[in-house]
DRENFIKOL-479931 format. One line per field, with one value per atom (N, C-alpha, C): residue in three letters; atom name; x, y negated, z. Coordinates in steps of 0.2 Angstrom, whole numbers, plus 5000, padded with zeros to 4 digits. Layout:
<recs>
code	(ALA_...)
site	(CA_...)
xx	(X_...)
yy	(Y_...)
zz	(Z_...)
</recs>
This chain:
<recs>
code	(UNK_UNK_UNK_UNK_UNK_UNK_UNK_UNK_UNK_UNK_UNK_UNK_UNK_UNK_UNK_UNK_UNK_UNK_UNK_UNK_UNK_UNK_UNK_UNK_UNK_UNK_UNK_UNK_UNK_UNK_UNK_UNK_UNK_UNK_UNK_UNK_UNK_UNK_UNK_UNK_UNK_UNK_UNK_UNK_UNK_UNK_UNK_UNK_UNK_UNK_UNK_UNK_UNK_UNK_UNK_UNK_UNK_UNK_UNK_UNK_UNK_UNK_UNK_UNK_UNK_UNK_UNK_UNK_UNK_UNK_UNK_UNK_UNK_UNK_UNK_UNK_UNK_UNK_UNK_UNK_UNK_UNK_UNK_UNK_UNK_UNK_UNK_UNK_UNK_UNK_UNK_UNK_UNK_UNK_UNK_UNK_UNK_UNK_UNK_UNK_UNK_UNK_UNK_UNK_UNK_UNK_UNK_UNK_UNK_UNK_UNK_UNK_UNK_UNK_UNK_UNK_UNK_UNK_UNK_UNK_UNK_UNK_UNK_UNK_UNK_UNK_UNK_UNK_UNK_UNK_UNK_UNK_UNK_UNK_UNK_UNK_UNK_UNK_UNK_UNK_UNK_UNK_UNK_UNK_UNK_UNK_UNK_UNK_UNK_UNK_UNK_UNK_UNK_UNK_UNK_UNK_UNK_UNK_UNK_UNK_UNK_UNK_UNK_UNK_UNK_UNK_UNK_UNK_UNK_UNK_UNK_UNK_UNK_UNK_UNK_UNK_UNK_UNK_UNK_UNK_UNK_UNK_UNK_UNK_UNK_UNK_UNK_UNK_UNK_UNK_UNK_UNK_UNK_UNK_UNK_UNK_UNK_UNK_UNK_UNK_UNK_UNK_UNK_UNK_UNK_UNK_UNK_UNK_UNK_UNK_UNK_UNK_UNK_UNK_UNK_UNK_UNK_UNK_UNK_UNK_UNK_UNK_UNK_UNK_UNK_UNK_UNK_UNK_UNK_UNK_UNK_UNK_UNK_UNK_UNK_UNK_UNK_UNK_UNK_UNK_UNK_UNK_UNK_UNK_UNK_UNK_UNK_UNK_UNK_UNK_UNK_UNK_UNK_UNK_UNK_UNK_UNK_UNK_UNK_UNK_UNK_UNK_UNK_UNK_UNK_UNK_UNK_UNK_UNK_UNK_UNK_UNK_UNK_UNK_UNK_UNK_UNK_UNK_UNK_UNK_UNK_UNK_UNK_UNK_UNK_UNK_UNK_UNK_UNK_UNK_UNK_UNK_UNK_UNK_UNK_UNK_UNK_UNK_UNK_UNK_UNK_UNK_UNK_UNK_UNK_UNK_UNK_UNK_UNK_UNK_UNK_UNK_UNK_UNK_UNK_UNK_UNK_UNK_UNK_UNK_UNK_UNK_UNK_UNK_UNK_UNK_UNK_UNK_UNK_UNK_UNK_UNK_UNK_UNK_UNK_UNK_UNK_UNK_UNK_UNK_UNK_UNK_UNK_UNK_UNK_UNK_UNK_UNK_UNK_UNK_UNK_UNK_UNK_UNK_UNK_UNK_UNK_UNK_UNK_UNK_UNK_UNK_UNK_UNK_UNK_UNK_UNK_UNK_UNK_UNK_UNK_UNK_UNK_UNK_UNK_UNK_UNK_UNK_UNK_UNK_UNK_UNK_UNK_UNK_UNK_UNK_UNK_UNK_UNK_UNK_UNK_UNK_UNK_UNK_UNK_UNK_UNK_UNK_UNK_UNK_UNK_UNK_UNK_UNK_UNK_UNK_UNK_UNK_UNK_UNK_UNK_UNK_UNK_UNK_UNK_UNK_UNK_UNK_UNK_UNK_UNK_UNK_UNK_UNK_UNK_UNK_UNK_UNK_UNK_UNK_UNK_UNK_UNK_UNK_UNK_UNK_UNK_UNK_UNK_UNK_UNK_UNK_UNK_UNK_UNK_UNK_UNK_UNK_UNK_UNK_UNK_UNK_UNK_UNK_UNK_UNK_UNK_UNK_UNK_UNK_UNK_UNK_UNK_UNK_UNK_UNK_UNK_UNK_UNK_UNK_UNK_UNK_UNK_UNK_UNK_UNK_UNK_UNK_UNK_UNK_UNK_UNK_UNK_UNK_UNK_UNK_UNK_UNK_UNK_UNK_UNK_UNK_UNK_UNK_UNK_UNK_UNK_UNK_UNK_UNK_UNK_UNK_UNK_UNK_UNK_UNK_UNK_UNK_UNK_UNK_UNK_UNK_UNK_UNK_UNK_UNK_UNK_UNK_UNK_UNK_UNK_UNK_UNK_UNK_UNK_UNK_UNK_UNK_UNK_UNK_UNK_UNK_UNK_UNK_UNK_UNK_UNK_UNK_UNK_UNK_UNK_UNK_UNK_UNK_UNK_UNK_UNK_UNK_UNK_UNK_UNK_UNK_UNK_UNK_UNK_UNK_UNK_UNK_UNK_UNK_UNK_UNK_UNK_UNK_UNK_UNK_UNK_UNK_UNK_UNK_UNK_UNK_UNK_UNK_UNK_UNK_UNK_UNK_UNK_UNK_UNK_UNK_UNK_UNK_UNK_UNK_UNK_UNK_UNK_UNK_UNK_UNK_UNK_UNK_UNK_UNK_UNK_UNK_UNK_UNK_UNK_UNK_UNK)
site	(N_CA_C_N_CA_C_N_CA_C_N_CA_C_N_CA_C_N_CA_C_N_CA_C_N_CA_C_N_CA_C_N_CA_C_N_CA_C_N_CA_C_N_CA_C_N_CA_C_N_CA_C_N_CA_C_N_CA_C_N_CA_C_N_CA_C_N_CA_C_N_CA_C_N_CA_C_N_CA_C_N_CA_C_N_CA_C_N_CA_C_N_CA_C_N_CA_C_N_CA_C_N_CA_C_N_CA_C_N_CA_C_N_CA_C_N_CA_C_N_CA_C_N_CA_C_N_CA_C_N_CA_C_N_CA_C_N_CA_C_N_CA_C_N_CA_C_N_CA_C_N_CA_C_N_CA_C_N_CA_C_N_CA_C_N_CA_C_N_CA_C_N_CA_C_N_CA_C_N_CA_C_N_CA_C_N_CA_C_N_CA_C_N_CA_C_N_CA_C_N_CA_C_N_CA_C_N_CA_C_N_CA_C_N_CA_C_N_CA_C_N_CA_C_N_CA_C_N_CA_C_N_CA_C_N_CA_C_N_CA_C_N_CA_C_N_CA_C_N_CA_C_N_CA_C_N_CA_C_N_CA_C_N_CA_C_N_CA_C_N_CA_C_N_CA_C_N_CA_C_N_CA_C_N_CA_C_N_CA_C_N_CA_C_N_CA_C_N_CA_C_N_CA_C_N_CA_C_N_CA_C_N_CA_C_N_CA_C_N_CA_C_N_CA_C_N_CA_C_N_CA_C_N_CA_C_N_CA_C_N_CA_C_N_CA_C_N_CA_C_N_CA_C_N_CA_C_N_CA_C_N_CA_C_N_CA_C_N_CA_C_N_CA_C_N_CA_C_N_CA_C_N_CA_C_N_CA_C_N_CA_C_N_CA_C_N_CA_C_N_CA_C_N_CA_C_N_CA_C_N_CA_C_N_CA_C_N_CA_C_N_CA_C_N_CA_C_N_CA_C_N_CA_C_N_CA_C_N_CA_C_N_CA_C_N_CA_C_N_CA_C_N_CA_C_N_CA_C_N_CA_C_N_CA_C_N_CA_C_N_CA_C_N_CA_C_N_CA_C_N_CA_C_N_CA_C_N_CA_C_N_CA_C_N_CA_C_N_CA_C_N_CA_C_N_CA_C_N_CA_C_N_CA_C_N_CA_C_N_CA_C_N_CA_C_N_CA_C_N_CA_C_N_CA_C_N_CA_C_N_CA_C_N_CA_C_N_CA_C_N_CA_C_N_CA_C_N_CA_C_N_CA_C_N_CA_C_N_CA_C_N_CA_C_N_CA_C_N_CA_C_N_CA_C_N_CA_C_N_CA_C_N_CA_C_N_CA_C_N_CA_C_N_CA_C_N_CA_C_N_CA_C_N_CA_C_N_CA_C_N_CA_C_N_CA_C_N_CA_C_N_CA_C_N_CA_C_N_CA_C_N_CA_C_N_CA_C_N_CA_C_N_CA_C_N_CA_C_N_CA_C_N_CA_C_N_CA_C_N_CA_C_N_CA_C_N_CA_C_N_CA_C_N_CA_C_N_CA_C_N_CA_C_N_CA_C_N_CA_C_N_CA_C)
xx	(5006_5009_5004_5005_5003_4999_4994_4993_4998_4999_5001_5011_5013_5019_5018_5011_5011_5008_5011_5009_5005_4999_4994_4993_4995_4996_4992_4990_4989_4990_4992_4995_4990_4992_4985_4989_4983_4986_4987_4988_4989_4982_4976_4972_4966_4970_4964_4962_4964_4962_4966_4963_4968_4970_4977_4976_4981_4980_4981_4988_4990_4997_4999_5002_5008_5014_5014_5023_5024_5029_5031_5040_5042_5048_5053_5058_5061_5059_5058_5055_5061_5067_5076_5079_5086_5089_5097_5098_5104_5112_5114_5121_5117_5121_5119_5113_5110_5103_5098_5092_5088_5086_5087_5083_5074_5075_5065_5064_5058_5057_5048_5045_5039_5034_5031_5026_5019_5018_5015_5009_5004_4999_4996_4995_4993_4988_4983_4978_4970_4967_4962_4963_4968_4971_4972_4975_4975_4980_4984_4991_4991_4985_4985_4987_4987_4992_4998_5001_5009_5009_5005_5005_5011_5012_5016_5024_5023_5030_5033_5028_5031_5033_5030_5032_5038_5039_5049_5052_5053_5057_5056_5060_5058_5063_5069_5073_5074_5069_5066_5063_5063_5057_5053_5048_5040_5037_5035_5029_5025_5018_5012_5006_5006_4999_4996_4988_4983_4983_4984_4981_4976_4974_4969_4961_4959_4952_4952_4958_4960_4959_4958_4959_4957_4961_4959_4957_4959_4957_4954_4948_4943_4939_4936_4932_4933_4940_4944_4944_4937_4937_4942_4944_4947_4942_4944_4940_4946_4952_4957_4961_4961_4964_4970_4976_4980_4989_4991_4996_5000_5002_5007_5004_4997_4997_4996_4996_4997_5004_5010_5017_5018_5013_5013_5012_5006_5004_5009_5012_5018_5024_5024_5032_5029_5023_5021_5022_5019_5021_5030_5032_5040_5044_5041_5041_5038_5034_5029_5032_5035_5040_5047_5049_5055_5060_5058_5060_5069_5070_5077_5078_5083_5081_5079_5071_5068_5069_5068_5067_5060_5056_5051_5049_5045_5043_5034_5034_5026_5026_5020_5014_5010_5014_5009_5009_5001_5000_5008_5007_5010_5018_5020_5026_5030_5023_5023_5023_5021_5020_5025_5028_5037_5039_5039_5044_5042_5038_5033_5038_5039_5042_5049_5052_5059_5061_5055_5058_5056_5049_5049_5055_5056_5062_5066_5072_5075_5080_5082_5086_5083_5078_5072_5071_5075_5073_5080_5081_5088_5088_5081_5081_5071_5072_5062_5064_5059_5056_5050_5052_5042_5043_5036_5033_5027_5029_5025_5022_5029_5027_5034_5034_5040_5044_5039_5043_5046_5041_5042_5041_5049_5050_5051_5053_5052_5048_5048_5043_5034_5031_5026_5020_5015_5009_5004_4999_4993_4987_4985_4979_4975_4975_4969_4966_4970_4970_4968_4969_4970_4962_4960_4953_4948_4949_4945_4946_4951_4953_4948_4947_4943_4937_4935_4925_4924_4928_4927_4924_4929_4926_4920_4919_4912_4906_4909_4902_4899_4908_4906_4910_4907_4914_4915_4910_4912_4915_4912_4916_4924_4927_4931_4936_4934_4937_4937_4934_4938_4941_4939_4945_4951_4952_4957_4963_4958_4962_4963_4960_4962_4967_4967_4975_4980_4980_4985_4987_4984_4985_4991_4986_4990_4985_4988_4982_4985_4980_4981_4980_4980_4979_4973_4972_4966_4962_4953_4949_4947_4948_4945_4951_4956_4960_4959_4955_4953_4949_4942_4936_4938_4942_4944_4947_4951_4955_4950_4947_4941_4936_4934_4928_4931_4939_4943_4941_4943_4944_4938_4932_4925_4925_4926_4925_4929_4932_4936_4931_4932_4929_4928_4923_4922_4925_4924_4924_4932_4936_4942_4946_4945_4947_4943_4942_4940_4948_4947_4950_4957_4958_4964_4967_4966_4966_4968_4967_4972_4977_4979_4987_4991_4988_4990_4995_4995_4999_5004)
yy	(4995_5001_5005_5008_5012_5020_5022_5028_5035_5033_5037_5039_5034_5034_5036_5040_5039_5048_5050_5057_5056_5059_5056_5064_5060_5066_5066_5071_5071_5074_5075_5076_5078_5083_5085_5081_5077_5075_5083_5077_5081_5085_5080_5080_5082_5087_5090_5084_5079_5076_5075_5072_5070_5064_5062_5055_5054_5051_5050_5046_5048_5043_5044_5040_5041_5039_5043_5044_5043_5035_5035_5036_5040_5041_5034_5035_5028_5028_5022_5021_5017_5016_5016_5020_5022_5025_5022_5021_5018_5025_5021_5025_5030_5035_5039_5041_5044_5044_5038_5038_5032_5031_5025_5023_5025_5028_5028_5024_5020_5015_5016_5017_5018_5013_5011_5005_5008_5004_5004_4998_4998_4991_4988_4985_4980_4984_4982_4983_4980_4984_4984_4983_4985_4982_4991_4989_4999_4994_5002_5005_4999_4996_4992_4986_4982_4977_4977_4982_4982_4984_4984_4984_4979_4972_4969_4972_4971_4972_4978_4985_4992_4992_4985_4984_4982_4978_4975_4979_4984_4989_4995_4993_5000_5005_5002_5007_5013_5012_5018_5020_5028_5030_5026_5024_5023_5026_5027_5028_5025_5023_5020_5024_5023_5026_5022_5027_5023_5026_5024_5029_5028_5034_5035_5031_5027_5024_5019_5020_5013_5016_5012_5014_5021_5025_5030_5036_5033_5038_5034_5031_5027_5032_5037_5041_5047_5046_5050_5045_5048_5045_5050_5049_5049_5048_5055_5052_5046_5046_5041_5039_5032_5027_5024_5025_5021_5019_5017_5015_5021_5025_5031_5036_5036_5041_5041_5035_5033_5034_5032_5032_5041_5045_5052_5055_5052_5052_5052_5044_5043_5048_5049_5055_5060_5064_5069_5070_5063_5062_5061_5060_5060_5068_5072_5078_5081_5081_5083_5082_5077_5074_5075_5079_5079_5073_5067_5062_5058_5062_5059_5055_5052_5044_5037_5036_5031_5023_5018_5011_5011_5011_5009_5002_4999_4992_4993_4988_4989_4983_4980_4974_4975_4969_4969_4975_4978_4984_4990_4989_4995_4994_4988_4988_4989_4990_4995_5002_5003_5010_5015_5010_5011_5013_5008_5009_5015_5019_5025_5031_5029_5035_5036_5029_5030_5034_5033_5037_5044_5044_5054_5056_5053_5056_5052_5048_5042_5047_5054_5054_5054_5051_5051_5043_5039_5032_5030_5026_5022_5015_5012_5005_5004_4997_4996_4990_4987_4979_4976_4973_4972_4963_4966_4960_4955_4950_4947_4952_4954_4956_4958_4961_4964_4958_4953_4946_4945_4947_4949_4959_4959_4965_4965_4961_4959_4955_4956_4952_4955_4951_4955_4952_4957_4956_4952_4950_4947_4949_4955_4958_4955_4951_4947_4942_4938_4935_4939_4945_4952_4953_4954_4955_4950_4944_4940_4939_4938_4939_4944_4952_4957_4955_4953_4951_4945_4941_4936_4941_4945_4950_4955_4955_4960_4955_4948_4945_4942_4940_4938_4943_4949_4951_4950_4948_4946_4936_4934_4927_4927_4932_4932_4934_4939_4944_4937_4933_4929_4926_4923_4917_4920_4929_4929_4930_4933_4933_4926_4923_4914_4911_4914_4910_4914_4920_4923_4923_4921_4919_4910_4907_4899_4895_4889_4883_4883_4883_4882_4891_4896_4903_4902_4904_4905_4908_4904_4907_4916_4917_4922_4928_4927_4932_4932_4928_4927_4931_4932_4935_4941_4944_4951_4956_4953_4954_4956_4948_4948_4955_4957_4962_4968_4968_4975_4976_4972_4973_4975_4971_4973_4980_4983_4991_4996_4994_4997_5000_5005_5005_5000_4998_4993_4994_5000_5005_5007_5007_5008_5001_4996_4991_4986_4988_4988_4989_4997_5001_4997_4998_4998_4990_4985_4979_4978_4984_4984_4983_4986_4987_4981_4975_4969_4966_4968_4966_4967)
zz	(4909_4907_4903_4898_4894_4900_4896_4902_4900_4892_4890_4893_4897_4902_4909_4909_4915_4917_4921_4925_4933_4932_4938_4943_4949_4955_4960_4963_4970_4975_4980_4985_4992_4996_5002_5009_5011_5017_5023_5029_5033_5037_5036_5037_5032_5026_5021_5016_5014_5010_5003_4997_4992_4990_4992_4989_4982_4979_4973_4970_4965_4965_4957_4956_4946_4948_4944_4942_4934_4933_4925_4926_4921_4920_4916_4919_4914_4908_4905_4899_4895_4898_4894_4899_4896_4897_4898_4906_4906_4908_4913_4914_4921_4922_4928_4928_4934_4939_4938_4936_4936_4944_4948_4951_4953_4959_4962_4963_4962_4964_4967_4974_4976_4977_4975_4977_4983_4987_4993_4992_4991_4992_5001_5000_5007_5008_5014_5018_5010_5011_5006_5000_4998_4989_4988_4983_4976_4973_4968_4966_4962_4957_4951_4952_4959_4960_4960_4958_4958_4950_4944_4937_4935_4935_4934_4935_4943_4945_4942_4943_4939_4932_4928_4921_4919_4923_4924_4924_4928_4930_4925_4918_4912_4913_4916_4918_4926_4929_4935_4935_4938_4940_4945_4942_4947_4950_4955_4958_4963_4961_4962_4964_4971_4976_4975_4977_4980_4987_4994_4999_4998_5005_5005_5008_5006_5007_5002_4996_4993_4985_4979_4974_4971_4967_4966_4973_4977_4984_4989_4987_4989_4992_4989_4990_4996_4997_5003_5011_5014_5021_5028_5033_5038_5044_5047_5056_5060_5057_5062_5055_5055_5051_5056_5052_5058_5050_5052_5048_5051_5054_5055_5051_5049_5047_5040_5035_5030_5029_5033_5034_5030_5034_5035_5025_5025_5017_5011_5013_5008_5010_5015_5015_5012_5011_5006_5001_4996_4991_4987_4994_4991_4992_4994_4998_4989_4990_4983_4977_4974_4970_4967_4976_4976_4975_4975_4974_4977_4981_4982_4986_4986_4988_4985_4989_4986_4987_4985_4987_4987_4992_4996_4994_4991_4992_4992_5000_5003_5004_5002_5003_5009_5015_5021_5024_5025_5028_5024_5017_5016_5019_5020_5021_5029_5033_5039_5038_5035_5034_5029_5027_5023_5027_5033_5041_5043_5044_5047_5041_5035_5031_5031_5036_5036_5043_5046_5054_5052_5049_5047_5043_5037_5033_5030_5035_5033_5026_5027_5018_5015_5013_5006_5007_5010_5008_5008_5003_5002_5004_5006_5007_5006_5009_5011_5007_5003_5002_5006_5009_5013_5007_5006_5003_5007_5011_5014_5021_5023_5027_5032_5038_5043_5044_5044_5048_5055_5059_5066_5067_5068_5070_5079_5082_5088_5092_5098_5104_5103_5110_5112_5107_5105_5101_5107_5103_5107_5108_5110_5108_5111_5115_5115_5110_5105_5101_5094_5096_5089_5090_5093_5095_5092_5095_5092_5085_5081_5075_5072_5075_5071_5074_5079_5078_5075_5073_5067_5060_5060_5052_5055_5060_5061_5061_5063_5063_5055_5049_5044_5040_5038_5035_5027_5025_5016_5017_5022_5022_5025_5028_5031_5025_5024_5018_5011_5010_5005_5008_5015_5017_5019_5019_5022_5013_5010_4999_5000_5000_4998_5000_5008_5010_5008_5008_5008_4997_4995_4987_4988_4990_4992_4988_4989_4983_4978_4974_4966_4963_4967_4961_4961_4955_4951_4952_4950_4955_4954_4947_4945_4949_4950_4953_4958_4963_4971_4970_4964_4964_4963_4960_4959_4963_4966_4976_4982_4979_4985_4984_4977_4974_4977_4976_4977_4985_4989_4996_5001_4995_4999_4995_4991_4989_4995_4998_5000_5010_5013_5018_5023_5024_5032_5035_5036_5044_5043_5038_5038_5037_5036_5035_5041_5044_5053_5058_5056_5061_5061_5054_5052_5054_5056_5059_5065_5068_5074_5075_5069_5067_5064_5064_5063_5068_5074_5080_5079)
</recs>
């Protein structure tokens, strides 16, 4: 996307802080009300992986967040990390926008955190996309296995943190796109991309 299609916001958490977000206007002009369409990124990713997917869609309004610890709202730390309060963040911005009724599409973490903006303000969502994610909506989590899983990343966390990009790309994606995910995820808080591993269950 051009920057020049693009209008850049931010929005005050609940918690005093800013996080950051764009809004592109339809870029054609079809029949009726154009479609919202909101993009949400995964757990240690920013708004700029969904650059593709937001290009396809010339006929919606977009809108592209960074929360907050991520992307342009890297800089924005929290004493409590948790996916409800991210949930909390994005209902802001559709509050702030005015936005209507949106279609929500969240990666992973974000696509829990969709679900977090439909219980606060189900008439502001028309519909969730989970993108590799909201598989198991049912049955009991394993926090004992969840546990082990997060002292793996406190004992290697930059080894962990590629083999976790690696699998989740698949064999054969290219190496230079692991190295760039992989760069993004380590920029992002330890200590937030810790906490927030809890919430894996």
């Amino acid at each position: 996307m051009c920057s020049s299609d693009l209008e850049f916001g931010t929005v005050q958490t609940s918690d005093g802080l800013e996080m950051s977000y764009t809004v592109r206007a339809p870029l054609t002009r079809g029949r009726g009300q154009a479609p919202t369409v909101v993009f949400v990124h995964g757990w240690c990713g920013d708004g700029g992986q969904w650059d593709g997917a937001a290009a396809a869609l010339p006929g919606a309004r977009v809108v592209v967040m960074d929360l907050i610890g991520h992307g342009a709202s890297r800089d924005q730390a929290r004493k409590e990390w948790s996916v409800p309060r991210f949930g909390d963040d994005i209902t802001r911005v559709l509050e702030a926008e005015d936005l209507g009724r949106a279609v929500l599409v969240g990666h992973g973490m974000g696509g829990q955190a969709c679900l977090e903006v439909a219980l606060r303000a189900p008439e502001r969502v028309a519909g969730i996309v989970g993108v590799d994610c909201l598989q198991r909506l049912a049955g009991d989590p394993n926090p004992g296995r969840l546990q082990q899983y997060v002292e793996t990343f406190r004992r290697d966390y930059e080894g962990q943190m590629r083999q976790f990009v690696t699998a989740a790309l698949g064999d054969g994606a290219p190496s230079e796109l692991a190295d760039r995910i992989v760069g993004e995820a380590l920029a992002a808080p330890r200590e937030m991309a810790l906490a927030l591993m809890e919430h894996f269950g």
